[in-house]
Structures are given as C-alpha cells and as structure tokens.
N, C-alpha and C positions, 0 to 999 in steps of 0.2 A: 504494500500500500504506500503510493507515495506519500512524502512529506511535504511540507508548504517549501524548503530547501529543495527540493527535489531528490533527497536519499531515497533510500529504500529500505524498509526495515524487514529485518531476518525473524526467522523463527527457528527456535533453539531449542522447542519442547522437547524432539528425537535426536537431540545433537548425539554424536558417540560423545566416550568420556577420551580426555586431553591424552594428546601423545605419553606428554613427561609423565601422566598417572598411569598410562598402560604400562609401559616400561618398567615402571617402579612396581608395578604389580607383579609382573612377570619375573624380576627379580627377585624378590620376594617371596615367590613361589618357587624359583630353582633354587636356591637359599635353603627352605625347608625342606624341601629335597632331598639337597646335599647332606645336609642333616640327619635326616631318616638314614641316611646310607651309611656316615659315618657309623653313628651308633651299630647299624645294624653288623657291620664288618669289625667291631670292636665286641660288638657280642658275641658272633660266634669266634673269636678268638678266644673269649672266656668260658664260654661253653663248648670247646672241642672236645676234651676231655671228661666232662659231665651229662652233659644229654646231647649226643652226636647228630641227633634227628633235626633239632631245634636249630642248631646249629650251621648245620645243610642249607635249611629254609632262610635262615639268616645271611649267609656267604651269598645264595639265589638273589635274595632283593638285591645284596648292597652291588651283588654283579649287572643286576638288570637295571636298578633304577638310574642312574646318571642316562642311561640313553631315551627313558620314559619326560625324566627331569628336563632333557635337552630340546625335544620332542616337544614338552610342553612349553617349554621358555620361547622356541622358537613358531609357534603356530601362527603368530601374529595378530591384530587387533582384532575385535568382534565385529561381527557382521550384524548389521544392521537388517533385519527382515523389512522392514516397508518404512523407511526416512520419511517423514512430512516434503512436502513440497519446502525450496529452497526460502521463497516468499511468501508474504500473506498475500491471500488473492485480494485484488480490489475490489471495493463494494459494488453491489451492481444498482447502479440508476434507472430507472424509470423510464421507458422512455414517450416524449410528448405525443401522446393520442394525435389522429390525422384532425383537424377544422371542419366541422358540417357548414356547408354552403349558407348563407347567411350570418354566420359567426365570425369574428374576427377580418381580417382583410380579406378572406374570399368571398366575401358576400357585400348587399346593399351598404354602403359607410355614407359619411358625409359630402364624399366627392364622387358618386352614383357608382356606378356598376363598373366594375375594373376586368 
C-alpha cells in the first residue's frame, strides 16, 4: 500500500527468522551434539570392562553421530511453506457508477442539450 512519500510498506507477519539467528541455532545444535558424542565415547571407555553391551551401543552413537550432527548443522534454513505476499495489497476503490441521461452533464443543464 502506498505511502503519501511514495514507499511501500512490507509485510513481515511470515518473515523467516534472521540469518545471524539461524546460524546461531545450528551451532548450537552441532555443539550438543558434539557433546552427546563426547560423553558417549568416554562412556564406553569406562564401561569396556563392566557391561561390554552398553558399551558397544555407546562407541555406535559416538561413531555415528558427528556425521548425523554434521548432516544436521548443515541442512540449511527453513523452508517457508506459503510466504505472505511481498506487499500489502492496495485497497480496492469503488469505482464511479456510469450517469443516467438527464443527470449530471449528459443530460438537459443550463446550457441545453450537449
């Protein structure tokens, strides 16, 4: 919808969210990851010898996840299913009904018949 300046104002209700916060999110989530994995590889270091099963399962995650972690960090921003339109639409006006013959200038006035 124009402005009396002539801008144009946007609509933001379906914006995505900002670059720097995706980023930071995804970071954040490869972060906890790494994490999980640590532990998980320091567990079964300490459980080789006492429950070998647990163990196994533990050594599996901490091998698989960094490429899950990486996989995730790397997917990219979210997809937007149906964005609003860029702008507000403009209001829609009226528009002027046609003049019946006698009414307004197409008809009899004070300077006869036109």
């Amino acid at each position: 919808m124009p402005k009396r300046g002539g801008t144009e104002v946007f609509r933001i209700t379906g914006a995505r969210q900002g670059l720097a916060d995706d980023v930071r999110g995804r970071q954040r989530r490869y972060v906890i990851s790494m994490t999980v994995r640590t532990l998980s590889v320091i567990a079964a270091a300490v459980l080789w010898n006492v429950e070998r099963h647990v163990a196994i399962v533990a050594l599996a995650l901490g091998v698989l996840l960094p490429y899950i972690a990486v996989v995730i960090a790397n997917a990219g921003r979210e997809s937007a299913p149906s964005l609003p339109s860029t702008f507000v639409p403009a209001p829609v006006r009226p528009a002027l009904g046609a003049s019946e013959p006698g009414e307004g200038a197409g008809g009899d006035g004070p300077y006869g018949r036109n």
